[in-house]
VOKETI-72655 format. One record per residue (C-alpha): x, z, y; residue number from 1. Coordinates in steps of 0.2 Angstrom, whole numbers, plus 5000, padded with zeros to 4 digits. Each point is the difference from the previous one (the first is absolute). Last residue first. Layout:
BEGIN
<atom xx="X" zz="Z" yy="Y" seq="NUM"/>
...
//
This chain:
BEGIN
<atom xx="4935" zz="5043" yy="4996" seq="363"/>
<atom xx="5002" zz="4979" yy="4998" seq="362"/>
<atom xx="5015" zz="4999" yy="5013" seq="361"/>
<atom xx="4990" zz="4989" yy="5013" seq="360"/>
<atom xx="4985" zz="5012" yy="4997" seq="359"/>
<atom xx="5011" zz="5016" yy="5005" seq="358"/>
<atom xx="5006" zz="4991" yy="5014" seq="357"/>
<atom xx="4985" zz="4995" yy="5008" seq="356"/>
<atom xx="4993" zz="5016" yy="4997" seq="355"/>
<atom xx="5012" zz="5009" yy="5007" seq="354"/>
<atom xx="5002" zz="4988" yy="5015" seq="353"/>
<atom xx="4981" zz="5002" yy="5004" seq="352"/>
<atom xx="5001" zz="5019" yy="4999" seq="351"/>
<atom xx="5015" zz="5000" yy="5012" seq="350"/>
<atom xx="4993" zz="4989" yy="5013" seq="349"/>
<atom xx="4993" zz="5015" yy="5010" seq="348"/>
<atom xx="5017" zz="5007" yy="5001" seq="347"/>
<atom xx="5004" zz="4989" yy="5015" seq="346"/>
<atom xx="5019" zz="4995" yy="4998" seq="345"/>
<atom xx="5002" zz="4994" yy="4980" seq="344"/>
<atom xx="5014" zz="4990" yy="4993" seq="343"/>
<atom xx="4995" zz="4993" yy="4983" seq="342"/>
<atom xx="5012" zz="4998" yy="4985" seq="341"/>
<atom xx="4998" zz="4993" yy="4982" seq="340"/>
<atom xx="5000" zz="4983" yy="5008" seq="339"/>
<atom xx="5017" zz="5000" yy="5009" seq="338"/>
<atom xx="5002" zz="4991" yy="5014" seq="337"/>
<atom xx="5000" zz="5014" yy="5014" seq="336"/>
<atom xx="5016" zz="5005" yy="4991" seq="335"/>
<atom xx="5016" zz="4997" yy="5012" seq="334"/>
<atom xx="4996" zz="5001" yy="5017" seq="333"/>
<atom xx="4984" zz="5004" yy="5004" seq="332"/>
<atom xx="5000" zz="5013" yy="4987" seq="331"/>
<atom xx="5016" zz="5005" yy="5007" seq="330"/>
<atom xx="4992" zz="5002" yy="5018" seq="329"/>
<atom xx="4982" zz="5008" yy="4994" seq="328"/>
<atom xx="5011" zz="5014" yy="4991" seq="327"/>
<atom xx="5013" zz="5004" yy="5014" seq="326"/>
<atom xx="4991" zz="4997" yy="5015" seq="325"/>
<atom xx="4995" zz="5020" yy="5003" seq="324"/>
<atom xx="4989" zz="5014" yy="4996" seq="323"/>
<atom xx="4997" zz="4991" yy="4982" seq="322"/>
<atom xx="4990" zz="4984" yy="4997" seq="321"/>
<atom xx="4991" zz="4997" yy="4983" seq="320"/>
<atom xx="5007" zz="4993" yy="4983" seq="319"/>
<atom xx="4984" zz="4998" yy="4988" seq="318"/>
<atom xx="5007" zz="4997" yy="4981" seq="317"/>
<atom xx="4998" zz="4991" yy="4984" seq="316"/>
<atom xx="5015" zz="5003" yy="4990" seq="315"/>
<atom xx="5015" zz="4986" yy="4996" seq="314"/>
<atom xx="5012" zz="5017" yy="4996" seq="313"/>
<atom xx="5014" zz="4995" yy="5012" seq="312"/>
<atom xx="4988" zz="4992" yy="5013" seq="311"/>
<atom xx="4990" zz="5019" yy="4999" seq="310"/>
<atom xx="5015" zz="5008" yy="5001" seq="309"/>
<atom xx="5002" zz="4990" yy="5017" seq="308"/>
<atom xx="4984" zz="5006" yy="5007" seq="307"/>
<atom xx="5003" zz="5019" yy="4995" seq="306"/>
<atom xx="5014" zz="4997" yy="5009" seq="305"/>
<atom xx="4994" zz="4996" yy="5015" seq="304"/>
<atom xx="4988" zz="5014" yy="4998" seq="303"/>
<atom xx="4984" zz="5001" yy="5009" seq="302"/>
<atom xx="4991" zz="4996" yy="4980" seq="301"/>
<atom xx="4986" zz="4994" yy="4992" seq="300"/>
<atom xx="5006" zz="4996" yy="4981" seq="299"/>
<atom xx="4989" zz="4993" yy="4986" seq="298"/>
<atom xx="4996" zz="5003" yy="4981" seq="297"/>
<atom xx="5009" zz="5016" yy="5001" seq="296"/>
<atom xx="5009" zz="5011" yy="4988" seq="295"/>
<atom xx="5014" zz="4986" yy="5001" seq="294"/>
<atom xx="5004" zz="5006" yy="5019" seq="293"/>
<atom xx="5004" zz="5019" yy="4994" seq="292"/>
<atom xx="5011" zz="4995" yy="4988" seq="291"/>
<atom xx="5010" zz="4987" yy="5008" seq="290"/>
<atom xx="5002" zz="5014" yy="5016" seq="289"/>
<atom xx="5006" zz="5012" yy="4984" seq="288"/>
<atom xx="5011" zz="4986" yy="4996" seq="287"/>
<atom xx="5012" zz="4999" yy="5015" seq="286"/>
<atom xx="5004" zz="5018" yy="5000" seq="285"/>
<atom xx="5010" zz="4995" yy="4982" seq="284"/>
<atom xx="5006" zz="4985" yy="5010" seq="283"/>
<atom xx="5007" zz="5011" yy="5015" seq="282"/>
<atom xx="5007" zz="5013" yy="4987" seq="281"/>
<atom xx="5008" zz="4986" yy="4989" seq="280"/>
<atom xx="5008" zz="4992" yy="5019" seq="279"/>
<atom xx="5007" zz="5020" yy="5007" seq="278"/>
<atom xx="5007" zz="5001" yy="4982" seq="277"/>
<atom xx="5007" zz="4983" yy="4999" seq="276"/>
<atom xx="5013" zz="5003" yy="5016" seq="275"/>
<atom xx="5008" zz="4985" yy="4995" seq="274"/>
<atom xx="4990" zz="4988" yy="4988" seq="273"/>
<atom xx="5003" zz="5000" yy="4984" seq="272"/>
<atom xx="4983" zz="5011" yy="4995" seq="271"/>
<atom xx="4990" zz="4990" yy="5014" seq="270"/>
<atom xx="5003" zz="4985" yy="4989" seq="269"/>
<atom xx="4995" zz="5008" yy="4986" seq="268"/>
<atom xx="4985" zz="5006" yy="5007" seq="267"/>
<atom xx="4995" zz="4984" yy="5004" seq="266"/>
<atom xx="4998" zz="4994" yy="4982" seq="265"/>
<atom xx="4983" zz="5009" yy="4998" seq="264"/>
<atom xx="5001" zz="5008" yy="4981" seq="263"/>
<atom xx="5004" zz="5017" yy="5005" seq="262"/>
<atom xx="4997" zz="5004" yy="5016" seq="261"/>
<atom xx="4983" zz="4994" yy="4998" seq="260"/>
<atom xx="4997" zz="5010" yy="4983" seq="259"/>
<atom xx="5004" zz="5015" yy="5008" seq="258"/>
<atom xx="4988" zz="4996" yy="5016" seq="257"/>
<atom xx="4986" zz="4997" yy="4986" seq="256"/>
<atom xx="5003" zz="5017" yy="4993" seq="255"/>
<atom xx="5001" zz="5007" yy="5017" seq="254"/>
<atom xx="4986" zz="4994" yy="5007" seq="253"/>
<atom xx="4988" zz="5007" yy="4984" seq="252"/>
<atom xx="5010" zz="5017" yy="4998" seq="251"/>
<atom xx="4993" zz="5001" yy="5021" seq="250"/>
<atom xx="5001" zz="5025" yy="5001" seq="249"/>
<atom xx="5014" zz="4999" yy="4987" seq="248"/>
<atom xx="5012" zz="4986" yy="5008" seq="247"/>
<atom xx="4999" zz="4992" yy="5017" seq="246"/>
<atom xx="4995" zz="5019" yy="5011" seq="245"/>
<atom xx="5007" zz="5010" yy="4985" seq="244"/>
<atom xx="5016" zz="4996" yy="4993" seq="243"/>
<atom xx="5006" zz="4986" yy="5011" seq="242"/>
<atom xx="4992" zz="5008" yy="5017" seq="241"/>
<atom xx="5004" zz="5018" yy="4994" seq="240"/>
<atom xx="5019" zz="4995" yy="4996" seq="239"/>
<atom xx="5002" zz="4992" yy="5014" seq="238"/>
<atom xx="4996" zz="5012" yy="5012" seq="237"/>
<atom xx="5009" zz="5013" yy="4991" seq="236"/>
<atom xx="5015" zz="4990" yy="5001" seq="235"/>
<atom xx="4996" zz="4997" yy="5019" seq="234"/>
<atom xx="4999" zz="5018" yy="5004" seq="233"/>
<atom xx="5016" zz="5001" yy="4992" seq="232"/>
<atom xx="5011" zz="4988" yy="5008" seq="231"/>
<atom xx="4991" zz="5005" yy="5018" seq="230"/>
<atom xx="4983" zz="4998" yy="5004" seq="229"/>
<atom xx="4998" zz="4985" yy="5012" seq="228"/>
<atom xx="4998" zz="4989" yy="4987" seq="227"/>
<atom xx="4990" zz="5010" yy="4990" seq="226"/>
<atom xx="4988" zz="4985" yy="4992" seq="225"/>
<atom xx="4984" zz="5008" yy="4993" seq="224"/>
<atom xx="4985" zz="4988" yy="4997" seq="223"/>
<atom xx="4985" zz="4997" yy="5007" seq="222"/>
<atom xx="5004" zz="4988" yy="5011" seq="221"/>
<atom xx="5006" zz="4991" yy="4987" seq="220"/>
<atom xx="4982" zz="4994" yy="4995" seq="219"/>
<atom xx="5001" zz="4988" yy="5016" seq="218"/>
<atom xx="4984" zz="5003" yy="5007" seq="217"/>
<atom xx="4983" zz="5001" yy="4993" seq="216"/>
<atom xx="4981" zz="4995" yy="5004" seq="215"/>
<atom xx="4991" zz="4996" yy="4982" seq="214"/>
<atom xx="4984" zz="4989" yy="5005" seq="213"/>
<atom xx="4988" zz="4999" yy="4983" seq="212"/>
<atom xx="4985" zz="5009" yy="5009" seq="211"/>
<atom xx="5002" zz="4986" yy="5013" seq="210"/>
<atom xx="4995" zz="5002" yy="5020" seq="209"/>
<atom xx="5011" zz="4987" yy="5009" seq="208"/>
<atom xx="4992" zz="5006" yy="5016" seq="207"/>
<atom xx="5013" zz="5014" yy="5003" seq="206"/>
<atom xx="5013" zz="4990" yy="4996" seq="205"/>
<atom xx="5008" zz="5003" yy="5017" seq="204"/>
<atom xx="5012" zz="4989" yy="5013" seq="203"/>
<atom xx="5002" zz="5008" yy="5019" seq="202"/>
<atom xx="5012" zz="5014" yy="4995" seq="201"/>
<atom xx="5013" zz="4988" yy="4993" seq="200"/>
<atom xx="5009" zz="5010" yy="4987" seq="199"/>
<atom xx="5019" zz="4998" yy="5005" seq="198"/>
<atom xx="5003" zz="5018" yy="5008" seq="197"/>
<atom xx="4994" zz="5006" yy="4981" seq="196"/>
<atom xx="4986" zz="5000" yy="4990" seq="195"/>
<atom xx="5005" zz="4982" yy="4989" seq="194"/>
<atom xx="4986" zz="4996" yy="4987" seq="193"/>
<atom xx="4999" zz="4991" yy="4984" seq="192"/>
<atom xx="4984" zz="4997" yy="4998" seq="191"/>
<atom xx="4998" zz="4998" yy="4981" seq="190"/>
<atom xx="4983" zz="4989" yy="4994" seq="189"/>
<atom xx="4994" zz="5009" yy="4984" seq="188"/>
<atom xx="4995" zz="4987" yy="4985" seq="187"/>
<atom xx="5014" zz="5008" yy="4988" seq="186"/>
<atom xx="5016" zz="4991" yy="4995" seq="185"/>
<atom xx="5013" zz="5005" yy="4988" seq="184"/>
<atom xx="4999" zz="4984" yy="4990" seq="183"/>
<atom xx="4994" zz="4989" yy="5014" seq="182"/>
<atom xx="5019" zz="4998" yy="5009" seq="181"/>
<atom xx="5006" zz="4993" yy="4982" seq="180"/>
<atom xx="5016" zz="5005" yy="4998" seq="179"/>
<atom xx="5017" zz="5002" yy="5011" seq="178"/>
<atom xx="5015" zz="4992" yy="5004" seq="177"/>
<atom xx="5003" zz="5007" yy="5016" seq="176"/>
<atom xx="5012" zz="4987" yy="5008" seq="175"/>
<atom xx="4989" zz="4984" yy="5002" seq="174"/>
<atom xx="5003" zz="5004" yy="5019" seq="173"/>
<atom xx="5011" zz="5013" yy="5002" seq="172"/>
<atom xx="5009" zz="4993" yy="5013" seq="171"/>
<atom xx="4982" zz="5003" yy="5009" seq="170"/>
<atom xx="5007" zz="5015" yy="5007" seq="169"/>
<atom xx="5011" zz="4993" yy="5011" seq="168"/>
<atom xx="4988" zz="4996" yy="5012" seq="167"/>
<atom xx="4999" zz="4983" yy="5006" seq="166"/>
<atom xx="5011" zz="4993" yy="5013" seq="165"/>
<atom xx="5003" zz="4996" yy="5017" seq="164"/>
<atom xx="5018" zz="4999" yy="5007" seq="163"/>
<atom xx="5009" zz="5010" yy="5017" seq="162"/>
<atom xx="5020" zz="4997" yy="5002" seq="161"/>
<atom xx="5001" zz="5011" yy="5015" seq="160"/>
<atom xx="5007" zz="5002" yy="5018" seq="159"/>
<atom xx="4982" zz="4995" yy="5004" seq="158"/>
<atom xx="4992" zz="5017" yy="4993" seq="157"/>
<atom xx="4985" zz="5000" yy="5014" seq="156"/>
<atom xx="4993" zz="4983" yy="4998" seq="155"/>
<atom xx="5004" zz="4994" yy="4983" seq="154"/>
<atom xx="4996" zz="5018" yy="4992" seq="153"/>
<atom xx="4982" zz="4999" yy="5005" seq="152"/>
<atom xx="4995" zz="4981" yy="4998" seq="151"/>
<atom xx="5006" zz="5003" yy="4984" seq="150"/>
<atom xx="4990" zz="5018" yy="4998" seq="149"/>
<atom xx="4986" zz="4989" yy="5004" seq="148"/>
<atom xx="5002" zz="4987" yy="4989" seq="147"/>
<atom xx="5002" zz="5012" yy="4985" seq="146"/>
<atom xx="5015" zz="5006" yy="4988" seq="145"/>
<atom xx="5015" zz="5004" yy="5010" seq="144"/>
<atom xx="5017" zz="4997" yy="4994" seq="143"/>
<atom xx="5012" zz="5007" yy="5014" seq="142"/>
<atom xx="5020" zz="4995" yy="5000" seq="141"/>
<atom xx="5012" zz="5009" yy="5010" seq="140"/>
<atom xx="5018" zz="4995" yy="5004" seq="139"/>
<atom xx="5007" zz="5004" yy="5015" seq="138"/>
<atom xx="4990" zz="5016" yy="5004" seq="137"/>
<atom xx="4995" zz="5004" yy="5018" seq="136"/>
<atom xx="4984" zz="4990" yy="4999" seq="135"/>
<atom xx="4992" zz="5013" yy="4984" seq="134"/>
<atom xx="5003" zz="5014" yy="5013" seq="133"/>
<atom xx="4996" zz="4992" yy="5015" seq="132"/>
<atom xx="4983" zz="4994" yy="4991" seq="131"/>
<atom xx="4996" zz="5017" yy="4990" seq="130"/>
<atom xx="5000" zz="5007" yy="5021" seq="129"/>
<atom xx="4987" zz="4985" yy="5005" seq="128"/>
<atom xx="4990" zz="5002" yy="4985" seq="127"/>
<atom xx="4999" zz="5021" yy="5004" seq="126"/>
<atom xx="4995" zz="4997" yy="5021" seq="125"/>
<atom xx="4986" zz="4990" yy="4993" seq="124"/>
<atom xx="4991" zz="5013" yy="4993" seq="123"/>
<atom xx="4990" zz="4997" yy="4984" seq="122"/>
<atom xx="5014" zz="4988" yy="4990" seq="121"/>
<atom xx="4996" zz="4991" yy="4985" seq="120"/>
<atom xx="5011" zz="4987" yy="4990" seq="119"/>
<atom xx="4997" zz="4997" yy="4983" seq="118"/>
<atom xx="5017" zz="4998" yy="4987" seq="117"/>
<atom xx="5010" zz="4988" yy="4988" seq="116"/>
<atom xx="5016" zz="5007" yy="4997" seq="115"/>
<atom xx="5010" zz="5006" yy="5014" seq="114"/>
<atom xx="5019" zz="4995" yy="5000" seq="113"/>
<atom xx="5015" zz="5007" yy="5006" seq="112"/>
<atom xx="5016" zz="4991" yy="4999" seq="111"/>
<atom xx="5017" zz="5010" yy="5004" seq="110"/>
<atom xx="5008" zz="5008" yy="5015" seq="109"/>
<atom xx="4987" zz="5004" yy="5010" seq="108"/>
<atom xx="4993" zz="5017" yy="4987" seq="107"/>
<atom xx="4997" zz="5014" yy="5014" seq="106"/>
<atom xx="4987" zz="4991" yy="5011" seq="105"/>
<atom xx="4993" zz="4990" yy="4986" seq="104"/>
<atom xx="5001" zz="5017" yy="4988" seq="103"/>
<atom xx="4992" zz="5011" yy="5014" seq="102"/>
<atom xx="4985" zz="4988" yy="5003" seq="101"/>
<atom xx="4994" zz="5000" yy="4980" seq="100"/>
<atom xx="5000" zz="5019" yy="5000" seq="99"/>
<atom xx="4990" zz="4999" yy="5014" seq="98"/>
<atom xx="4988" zz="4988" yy="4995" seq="97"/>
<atom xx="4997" zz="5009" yy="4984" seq="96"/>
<atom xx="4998" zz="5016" yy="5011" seq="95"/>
<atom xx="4986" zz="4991" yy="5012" seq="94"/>
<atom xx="4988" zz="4995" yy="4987" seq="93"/>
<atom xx="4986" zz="4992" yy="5014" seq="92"/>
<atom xx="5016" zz="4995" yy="5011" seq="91"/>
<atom xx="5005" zz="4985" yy="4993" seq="90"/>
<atom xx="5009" zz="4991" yy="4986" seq="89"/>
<atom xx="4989" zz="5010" yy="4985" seq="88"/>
<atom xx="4991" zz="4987" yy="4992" seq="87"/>
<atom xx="5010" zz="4996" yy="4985" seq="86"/>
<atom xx="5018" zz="4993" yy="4995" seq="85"/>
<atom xx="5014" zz="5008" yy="4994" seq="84"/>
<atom xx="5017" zz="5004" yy="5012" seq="83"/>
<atom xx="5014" zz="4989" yy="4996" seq="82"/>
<atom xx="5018" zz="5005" yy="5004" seq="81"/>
<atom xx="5015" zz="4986" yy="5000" seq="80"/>
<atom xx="5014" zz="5006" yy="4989" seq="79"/>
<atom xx="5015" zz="5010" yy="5008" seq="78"/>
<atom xx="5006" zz="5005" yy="4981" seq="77"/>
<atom xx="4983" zz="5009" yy="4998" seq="76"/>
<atom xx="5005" zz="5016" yy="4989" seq="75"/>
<atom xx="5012" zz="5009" yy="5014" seq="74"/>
<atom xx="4989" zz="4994" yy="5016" seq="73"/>
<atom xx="4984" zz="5004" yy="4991" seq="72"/>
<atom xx="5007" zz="5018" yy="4992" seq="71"/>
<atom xx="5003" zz="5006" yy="5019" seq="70"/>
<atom xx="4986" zz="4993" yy="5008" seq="69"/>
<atom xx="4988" zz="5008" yy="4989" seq="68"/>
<atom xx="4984" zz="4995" yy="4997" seq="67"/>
<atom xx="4989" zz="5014" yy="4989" seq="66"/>
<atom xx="4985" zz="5000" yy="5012" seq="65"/>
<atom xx="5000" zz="4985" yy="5006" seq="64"/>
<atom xx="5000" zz="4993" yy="4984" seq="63"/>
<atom xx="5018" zz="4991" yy="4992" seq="62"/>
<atom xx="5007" zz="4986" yy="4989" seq="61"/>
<atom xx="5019" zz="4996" yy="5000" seq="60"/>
<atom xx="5009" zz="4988" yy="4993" seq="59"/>
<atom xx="4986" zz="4987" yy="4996" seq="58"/>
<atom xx="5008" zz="4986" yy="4993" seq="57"/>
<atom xx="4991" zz="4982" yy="5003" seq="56"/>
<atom xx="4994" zz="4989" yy="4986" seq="55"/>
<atom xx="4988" zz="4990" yy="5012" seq="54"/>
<atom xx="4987" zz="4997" yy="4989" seq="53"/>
<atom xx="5000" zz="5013" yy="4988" seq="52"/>
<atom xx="5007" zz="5017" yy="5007" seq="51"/>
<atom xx="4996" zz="4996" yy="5021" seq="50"/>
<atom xx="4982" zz="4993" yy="4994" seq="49"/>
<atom xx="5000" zz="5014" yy="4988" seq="48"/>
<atom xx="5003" zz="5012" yy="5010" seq="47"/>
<atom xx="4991" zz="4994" yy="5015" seq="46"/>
<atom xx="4982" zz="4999" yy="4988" seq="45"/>
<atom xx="5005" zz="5019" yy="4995" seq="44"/>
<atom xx="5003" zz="5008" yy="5017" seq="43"/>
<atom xx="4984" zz="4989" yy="5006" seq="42"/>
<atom xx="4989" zz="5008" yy="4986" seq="41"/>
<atom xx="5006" zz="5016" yy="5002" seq="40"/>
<atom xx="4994" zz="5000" yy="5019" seq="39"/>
<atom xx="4983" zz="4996" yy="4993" seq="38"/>
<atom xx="5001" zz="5017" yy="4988" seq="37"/>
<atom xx="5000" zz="5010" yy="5016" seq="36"/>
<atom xx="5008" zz="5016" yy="4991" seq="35"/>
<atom xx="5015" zz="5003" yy="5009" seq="34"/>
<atom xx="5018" zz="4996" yy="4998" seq="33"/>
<atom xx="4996" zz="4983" yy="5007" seq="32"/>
<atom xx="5020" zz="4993" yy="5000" seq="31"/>
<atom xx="5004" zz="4996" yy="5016" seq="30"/>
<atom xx="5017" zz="4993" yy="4998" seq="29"/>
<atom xx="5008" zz="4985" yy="4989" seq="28"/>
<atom xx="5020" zz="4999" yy="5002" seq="27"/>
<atom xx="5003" zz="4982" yy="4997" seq="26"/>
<atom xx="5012" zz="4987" yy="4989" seq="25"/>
<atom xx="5000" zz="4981" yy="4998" seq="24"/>
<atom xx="4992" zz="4994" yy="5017" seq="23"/>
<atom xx="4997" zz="4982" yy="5006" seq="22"/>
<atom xx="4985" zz="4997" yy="4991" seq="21"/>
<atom xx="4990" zz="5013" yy="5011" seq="20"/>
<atom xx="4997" zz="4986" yy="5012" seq="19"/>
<atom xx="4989" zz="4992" yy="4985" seq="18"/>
<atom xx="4988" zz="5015" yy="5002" seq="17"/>
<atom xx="4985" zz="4986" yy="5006" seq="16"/>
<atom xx="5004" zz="4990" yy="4987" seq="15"/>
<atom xx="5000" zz="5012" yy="4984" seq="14"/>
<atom xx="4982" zz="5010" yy="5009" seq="13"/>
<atom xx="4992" zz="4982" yy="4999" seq="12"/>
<atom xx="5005" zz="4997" yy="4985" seq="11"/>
<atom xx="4990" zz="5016" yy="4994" seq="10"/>
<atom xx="4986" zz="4993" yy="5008" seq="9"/>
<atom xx="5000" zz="4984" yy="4993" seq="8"/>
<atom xx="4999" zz="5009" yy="4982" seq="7"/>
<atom xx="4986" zz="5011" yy="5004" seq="6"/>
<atom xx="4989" zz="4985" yy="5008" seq="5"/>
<atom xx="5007" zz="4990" yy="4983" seq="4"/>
<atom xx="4997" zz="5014" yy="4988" seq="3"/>
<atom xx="4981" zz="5002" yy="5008" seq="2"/>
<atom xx="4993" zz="5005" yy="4982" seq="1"/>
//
């Protein structure tokens, strides 16, 4: 179903990053060690975009809250530094934006690259300081992954090489090697919900009345991470997520997740990757969001993310606007032609695209 839309996309992502040909060897930063599954999914599509297609090294691979500028400049051999992709160039997640500034200001002696990226600024005053900042460096390239963003970075960060491409996340394309999307299926809709400063305020379901509507987040949110809690804090953290939170208390997930890691010839590759414990935990993360979308016969979802899971599985979904451009521009972009997707701004139309979908795909 839809392998040549899926396929042409893919290409698309391979042309647009050709200006990453040129490099051999990287230090890769921002590592989402949080629980927001769609920022996993980007970590992974770049690593295997930068593992399997480009065969570059990574010599050093960092969060921002584990970086260290000591064991980067001993491990990275003076490699260019890329930063992952996502929607957080702005000011609306100030401290991922900050951590991002003080490595192009301190870092002007090599390569630094921003993989691909949306652009949103609230106050002026912060575009124009990010804009010194980014001009001052000699050699900074920004991926950005809409129009608008594009428009954005070509104005203001003129002293850069600026690019438009889709997110990295859809390297993974064809990747998940999984079964039937109807075996595990129900006839619930999922509305996979964003609650934070992204929610757009002015966009409600509240008319869409279905007894079989299942409103969730992220299952991860759930979880236990202890990032900020010390080598021990975190042990225990982990050891009541795994055991517990993704083991005892969901014996269903975690039997299907072992068989995943299994027999799913990614996880290989992630196991002779460097760094291949931050990579296996992303993918194990990974399938939980897999999980909770193949309960479903059909997505509605604020995420971004939640859109682009639903290209990698081929499911039935409703993507609708968040606080800002960033899910109508990439939609606009780089998927409005996909037929198992539908771009919604009044909420009225929601029941007529459910139903249209659900009878296109024989629910």
């Amino acid at each position: 179903m839809n392998h040549n839309v899926l396929r042409e996309l893919k290409q698309s992502l391979h042309d647009c990053l050709r200006p990453m040909e040129a490099y051999s060897e990287c230090v890769f930063l921002d590592y989402p060690d949080y629980l927001n599954l769609g920022d996993h999914l980007i970590w992974l599509g770049s690593i295997f975009y930068l593992r399997n297609t480009l065969n570059l090294k990574i010599n050093y691979c960092a969060s921002k809250e584990n970086f260290s500028d000591l064991e980067m400049e001993t491990k990275s051999n003076q490699s260019p530094i890329f930063f992952n992709g996502g929607g957080n160039l702005g000011d609306l997640w100030s401290e991922f934006q900050e951590f991002r500034e003080y490595i192009i200001e301190k870092y002007k002696d090599r390569p630094i690259v921003i993989l691909p990226q949306s652009i949103y600024f609230k106050n002026p005053d912060n575009l124009h300081k990010t804009a010194k900042i980014f001009n001052s460096h000699p050699n900074l390239t920004i991926f950005v992954r809409d129009n608008y963003s594009y428009q954005i970075a070509s104005t203001f960060f003129d002293n850069c090489q600026v690019f438009k491409a889709p997110d990295l996340a859809l390297e993974m394309i064809n990747s998940l090697n999984l079964p039937s999307k109807k075996q595990e299926e129900s006839n619930s809709i999922l509305y996979l919900c964003r609650k934070d400063q992204e929610l757009n305020p002015d966009f409600n379901l509240n008319k869409f009345n279905r007894s079989n509507l299942v409103v969730e987040d992220w299952p991860s949110f759930n979880w236990k991470l202890g990032v900020e809690k010390g080598k021990m804090g975190r042990l225990l953290a982990t050891i009541y997520r795994e055991g517990w939170q993704r083991g005892l208390q969901t014996p269903k997930e975690w039997l299907t997740r072992q068989k995943w890691l299994a027999f799913n010839p990614q996880t290989k590759i992630l196991q002779n990757t460097d760094y291949a414990n931050l990579h296996l935990n992303s993918w194990s993360f990974v399938h939980s969001a897999i999980n909770q979308f193949n309960q479903h016969q059909l997505i509605i979802t604020n995420r971004l993310h939640g859109h682009i899971l639903g290209i990698l599985l081929e499911k039935p979904h409703i993507f609708l606007p968040n606080s800002y451009h960033k899910n109508e521009q990439f939609y606009q972009t780089w998927t409005s032609d996909l037929p198992f997707c539908r771009f919604v701004k009044d909420a009225d139309q929601i029941p007529l695209m459910v139903s249209e979908l659900l009878e296109f795909y024989d629910y």
